[in-house]
N, C-alpha and C positions, 0 to 999 in steps of 0.2 A: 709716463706718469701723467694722472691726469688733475689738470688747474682750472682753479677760476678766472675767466676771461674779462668776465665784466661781472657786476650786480644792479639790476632794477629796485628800487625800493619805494614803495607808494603808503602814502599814511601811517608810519612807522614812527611815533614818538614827535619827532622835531621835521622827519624828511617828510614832505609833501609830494613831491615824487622826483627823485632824486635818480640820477645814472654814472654808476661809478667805472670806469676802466681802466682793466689796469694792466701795466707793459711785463715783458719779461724782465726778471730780476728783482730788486727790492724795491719795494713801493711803502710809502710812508704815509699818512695823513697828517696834518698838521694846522692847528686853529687853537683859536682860544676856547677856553671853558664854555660846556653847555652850549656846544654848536653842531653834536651828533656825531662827533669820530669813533664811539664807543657805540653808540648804535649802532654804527655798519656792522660792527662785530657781532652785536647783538643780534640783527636781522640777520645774517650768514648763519649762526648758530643757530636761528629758532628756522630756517631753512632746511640745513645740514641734518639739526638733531631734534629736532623737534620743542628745543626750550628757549626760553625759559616756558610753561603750562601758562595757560589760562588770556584775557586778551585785554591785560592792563597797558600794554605798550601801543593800545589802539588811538591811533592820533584825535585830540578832542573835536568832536562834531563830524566827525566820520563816521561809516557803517561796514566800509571793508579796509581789510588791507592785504597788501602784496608785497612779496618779496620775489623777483624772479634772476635766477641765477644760472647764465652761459657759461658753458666748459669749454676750453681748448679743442674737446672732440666732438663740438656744438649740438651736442647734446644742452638742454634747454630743463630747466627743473622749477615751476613756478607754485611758490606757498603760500597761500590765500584761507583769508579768515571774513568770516562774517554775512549778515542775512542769514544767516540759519544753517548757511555752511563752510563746512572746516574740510580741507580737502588739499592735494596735489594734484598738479598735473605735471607730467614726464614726457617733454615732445623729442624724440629721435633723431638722428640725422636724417632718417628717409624723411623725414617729415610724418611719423608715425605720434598719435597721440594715447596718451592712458590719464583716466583723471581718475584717484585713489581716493574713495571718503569714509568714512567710518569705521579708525583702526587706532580709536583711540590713545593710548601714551607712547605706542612703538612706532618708527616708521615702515612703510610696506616694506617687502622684503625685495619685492621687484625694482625701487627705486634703490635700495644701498648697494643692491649687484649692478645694476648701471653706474652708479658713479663710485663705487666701491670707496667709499670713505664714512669710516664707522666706529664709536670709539670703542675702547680696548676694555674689554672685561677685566679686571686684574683680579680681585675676586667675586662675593656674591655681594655685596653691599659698596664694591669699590669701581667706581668707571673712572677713565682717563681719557679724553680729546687731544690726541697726539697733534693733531692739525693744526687747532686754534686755542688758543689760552684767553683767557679774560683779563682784563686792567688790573692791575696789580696784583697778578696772579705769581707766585713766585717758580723757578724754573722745574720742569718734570722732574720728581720721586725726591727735591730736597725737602719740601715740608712734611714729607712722608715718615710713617712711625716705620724702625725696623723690619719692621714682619711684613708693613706694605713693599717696602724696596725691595725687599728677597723677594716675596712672588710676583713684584712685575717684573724683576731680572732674569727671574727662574722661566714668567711665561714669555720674555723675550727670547730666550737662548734653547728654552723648550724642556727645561727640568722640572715643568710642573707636571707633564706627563708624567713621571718617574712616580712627584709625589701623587698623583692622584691615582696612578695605578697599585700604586702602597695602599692607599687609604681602600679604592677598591678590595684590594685582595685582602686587606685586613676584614674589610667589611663581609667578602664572601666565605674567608675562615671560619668566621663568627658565625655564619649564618647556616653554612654547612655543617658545624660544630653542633649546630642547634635542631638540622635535619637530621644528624646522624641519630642524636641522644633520643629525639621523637620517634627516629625508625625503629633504633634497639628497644626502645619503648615500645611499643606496636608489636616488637617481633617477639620480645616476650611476653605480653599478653596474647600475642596467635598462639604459641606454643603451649600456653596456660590452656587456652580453650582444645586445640588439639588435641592434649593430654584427659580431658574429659571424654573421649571419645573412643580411646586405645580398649574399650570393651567390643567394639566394631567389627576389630581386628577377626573374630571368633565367629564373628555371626555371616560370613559371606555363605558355607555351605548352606548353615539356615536359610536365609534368603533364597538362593535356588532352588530351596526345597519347597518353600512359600510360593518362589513365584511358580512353580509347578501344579503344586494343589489351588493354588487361585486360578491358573488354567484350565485344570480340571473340573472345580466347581462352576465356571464361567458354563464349560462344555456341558455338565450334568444341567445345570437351571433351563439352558436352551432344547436341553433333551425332555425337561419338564413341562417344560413350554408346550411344548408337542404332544406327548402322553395325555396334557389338558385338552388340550383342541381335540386330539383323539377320543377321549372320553363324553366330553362333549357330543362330538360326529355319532358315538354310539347310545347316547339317549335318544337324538332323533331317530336312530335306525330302528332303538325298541319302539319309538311310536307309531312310527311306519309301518312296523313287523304286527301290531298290534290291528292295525289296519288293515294289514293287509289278510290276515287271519280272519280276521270278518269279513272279507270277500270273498276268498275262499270258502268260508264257510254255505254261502250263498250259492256258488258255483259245484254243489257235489254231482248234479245229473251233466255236468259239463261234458260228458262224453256222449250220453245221447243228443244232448242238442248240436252237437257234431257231426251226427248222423241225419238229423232233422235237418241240417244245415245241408247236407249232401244232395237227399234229397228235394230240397228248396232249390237246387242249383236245377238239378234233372227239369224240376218241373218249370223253372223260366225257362230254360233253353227250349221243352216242348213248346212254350206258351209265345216263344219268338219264330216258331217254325209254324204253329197253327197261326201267327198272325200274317204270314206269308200266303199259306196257304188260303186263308180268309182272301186274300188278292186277288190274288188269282181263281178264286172262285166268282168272283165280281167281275172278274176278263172273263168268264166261262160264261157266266149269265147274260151280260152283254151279247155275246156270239148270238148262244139260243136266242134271243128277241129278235135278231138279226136274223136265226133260219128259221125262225116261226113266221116272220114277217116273209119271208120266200116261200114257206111251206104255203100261206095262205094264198098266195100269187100264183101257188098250182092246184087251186081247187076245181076249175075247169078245165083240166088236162086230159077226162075222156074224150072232152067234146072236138079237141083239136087230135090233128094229125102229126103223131109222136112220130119219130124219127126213131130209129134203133142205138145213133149216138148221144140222145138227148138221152132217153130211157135210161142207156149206161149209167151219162153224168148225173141223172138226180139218183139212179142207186146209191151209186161212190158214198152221195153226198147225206143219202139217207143214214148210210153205214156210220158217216163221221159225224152226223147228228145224234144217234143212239150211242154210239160213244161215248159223245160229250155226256151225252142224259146220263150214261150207269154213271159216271165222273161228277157228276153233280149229287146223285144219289148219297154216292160216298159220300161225297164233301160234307152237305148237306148231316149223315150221320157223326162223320168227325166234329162237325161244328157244334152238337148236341153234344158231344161228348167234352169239349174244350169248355165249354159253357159252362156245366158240371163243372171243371176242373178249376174253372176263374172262381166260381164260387166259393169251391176250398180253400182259393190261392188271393182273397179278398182283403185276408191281412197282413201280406207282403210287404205292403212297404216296414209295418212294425217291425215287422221280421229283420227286414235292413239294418233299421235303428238298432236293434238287438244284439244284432251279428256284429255291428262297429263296437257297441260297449263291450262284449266278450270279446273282441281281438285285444281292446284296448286295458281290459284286465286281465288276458292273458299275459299281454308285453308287462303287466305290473307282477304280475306272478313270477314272471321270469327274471323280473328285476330283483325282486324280494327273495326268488333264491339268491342270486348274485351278494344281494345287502346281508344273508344268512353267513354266507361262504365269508365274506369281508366282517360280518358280529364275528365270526371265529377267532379268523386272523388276529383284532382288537381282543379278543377275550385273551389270546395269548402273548399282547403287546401290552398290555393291561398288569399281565402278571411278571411279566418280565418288568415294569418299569416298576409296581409294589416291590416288587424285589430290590429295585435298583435304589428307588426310595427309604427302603430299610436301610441301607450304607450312608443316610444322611442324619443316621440319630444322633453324631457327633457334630453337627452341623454347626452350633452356637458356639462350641471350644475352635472348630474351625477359622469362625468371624472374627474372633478376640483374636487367635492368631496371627488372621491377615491383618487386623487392627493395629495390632504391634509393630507387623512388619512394615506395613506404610509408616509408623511413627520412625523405625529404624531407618527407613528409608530417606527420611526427612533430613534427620540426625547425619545420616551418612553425606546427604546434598551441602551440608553446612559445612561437613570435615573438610570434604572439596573443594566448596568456594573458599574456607579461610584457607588450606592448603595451599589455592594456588595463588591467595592474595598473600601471602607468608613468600610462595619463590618468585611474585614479582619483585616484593621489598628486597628479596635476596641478591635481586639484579640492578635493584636502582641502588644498592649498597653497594657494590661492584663498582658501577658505574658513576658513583659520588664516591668512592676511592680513587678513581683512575682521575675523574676532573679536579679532586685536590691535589693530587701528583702531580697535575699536568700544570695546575699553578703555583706550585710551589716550585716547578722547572723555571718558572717564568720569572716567579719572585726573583729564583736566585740568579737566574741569565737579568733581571734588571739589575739585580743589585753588584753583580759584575761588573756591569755598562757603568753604573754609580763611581763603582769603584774605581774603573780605570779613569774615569772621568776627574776624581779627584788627586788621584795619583799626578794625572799629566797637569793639574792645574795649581794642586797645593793651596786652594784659599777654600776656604770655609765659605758654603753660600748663603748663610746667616748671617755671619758678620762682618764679610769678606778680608779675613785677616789669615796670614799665612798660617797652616795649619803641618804637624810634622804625619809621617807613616806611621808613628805607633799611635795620633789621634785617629788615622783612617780609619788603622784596625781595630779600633774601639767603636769607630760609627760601624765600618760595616757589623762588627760583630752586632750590635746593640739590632740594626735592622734584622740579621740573620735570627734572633732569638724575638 
């Protein structure tokens, strides 16, 4: 058990600082009037519990004051007021400190579990200080009204549990009583709206037959889609085809100039073979200056004495000089003839240019059959899809239809969601049966406990006056109903 060892008290009413200790067993104060024995009390109290409020008991011409109060298990608890602070400090046996300020009319909670001395709740508006009483306080629960004594007896001995778990389960009957009436409320308005709905019931085939034909329309629009782009593709092809019709039209001698083209080829290929030979007529010509220029070197060749193998060699040489000459004669006539032939072949390069644009509106020719063969194909994707477009002359009775069906669809979302909020309620109805069962086990297992408890005691804890078995059975029943 733990005591007060001593009390410090500094600026308190009459004490200027005063140190009381006190021995084991009974300790007395004793003085004349208005000498402060009632103040110790006073300072222990506004220590302990925090009162009396406010800082009239502050000694005159002072600015603090102190009360500090050692325990048995020297734990140390010091209450101080003033300068602007109002506060505890709680020093420990380690020598650990905590200083507590601003917790207004209650004390911390950290310092009543250290010294655990706290007064007694007896109800909401009634406290009791088991510890210390005041000057002429008269002895615990005799100034007391009835109804006070019964519940501090009841919360001594622990029957207020009993009552307050009465008053509980009263309270959650009631409250339960009042969830149940709002659920069946709710459950039959879900069922009210439900029942608007029971035309649904009929409409599921519909539905899969909607959601059908909106797949199919879905499939038809994007096959339209297509047929347009298609359509499209074959007006440029008529403008092309338009075009290309006046090129053609241009091109009708297109097979002779085929043949012109042939031969224009003949005649470069001579005109790269005469320009060879142009070369080597120029190696020919060079020679001859070279054996003319020898030839003149033997114009005095009566007057010297020939040899029979010199004679040979300038025959040989004469032979391969006539040679060359007929060799040059030709040339000489080829080159008159190629000469001619550059003259006819003077507008060749146009020729080139010419020959590029009829390749390149051949390849458009070729293409324009191709674009012919593909206008077909379209002419008969064209008519296939007119056709297919004829099966959309119901189209607008179609839309209203899918129109409906999303509105049914809506209608059907709502039956759902209140449906499945109708079998939650149906579960927490369940489940708020099972917990008033489960209290009403408990009521009755308390009011057993009740009972045996008055049985073995036979007094009334109202009035405490002996009470017989057939008043129990009247209280118990009275709770049981």
């Amino acid at each position: 058990m733990i005591k007060i060892k001593s009390v410090r008290i500094k600026n308190f009413q009459s004490h200027k600082d005063s140190l009381i200790e006190f021995s084991e067993g009974f300790n007395a104060f004793v003085g004349p009037s208005n000498t402060g024995k009632t103040a110790i009390i006073r300072a222990i109290k506004w220590a302990l519990y925090n009162e009396p409020a406010g800082d009239y008991f502050l000694r005159d011409n002072e600015k603090r004051v102190e009360v500090e109060i050692t325990f048995n298990n020297n734990i140390k608890l010091l209450r101080y007021r003033g300068s602007g602070k109002n506060g505890y400090k709680l020093t420990m046996p380690d020598g650990s400190t905590e200083i507590y300020e601003g917790f207004g009319y209650n004390i911390p909670l950290e310092i009543t579990d250290a010294i655990n001395i706290v007064p007694m709740q007896i109800t909401d508006d009634l406290k009791a200080n088991l510890n210390i009483s005041d000057q002429l306080e008269a002895p615990f629960l005799i100034s007391e009204s009835p109804s006070g004594k019964a519940n501090a007896i009841g919360k001594l001995v622990g029957v207020d549990y009993v009552d307050k778990a009465q008053r509980k389960t009263s309270l959650d009957i009631s409250r339960s009583n009042t969830i149940k009436r709002q659920k069946c409320q709710t459950r039959d308005n879900l069922k009210n709206e439900i029942s608007k709905f029971d035309y649904l019931k009929n409409y599921n085939e519909n539905l899969t037959k909607l959601k059908t034909i909106n797949q199919e329309i879905k499939s038809k629009n994007s096959k339209l889609i297509i047929n347009k782009d298609i359509y499209e593709k074959y007006k440029e092809i008529n403008v092309k085809k338009e075009y290309t019709k006046n090129i053609l039209s241009k091109l009708n001698r297109l097979d002779e100039f085929e043949q012109f083209i042939l031969k224009l080829h003949k005649l470069t290929f001579k005109l790269k073979n005469i320009s060879t030979l142009k070369t080597e007529l120029l190696k020919i010509n060079s020679s001859q200056n070279k054996l003319m220029k020898m030839v003149d070197a033997f114009k005095g060749i009566d007057k010297l004495e020939i040899n029979l193998e010199d004679i040979k060699k300038n025959t040989e040489k004469l032979n391969f000089i006539n040679r060359y000459n007929n060799l040059y004669k030709n040339n000489i006539k080829e080159i008159k003839i190629n000469k001619n032939n550059l003259i006819k072949l003077r507008h060749l390069e146009n020729a080139y240019s010419n020959y590029e644009n009829i390749l390149m509106h051949i390849g458009n020719y070729n293409r324009l059959n191709q674009l012919k063969e593909n206008y077909k194909n379209i002419e008969n994707s064209l008519k296939i899809g007119n056709n297919y477009i004829l099966a959309f002359k119901n189209l607008d009775d179609i839309i209203k239809r899918h129109n409906k069906l999303n509105l049914l669809t809506s209608n059907i979302k709502y039956a759902i969601h209140y449906k499945n909020q109708y079998e939650e309620l149906s579960k927490k109805k369940v489940e708020l049966k099972k917990y008033i069962k489960d209290i009403s086990s408990q009521i009755n297992d308390e009011i057993n406990v009740y009972a045996e408890t008055l049985k073995k005691y036979n007094i009334c804890p109202t009035c405490f006056n002996k009470i017989c078995e057939h008043d129990i059975e009247n209280v118990i029943k009275s709770l049981r109903s």
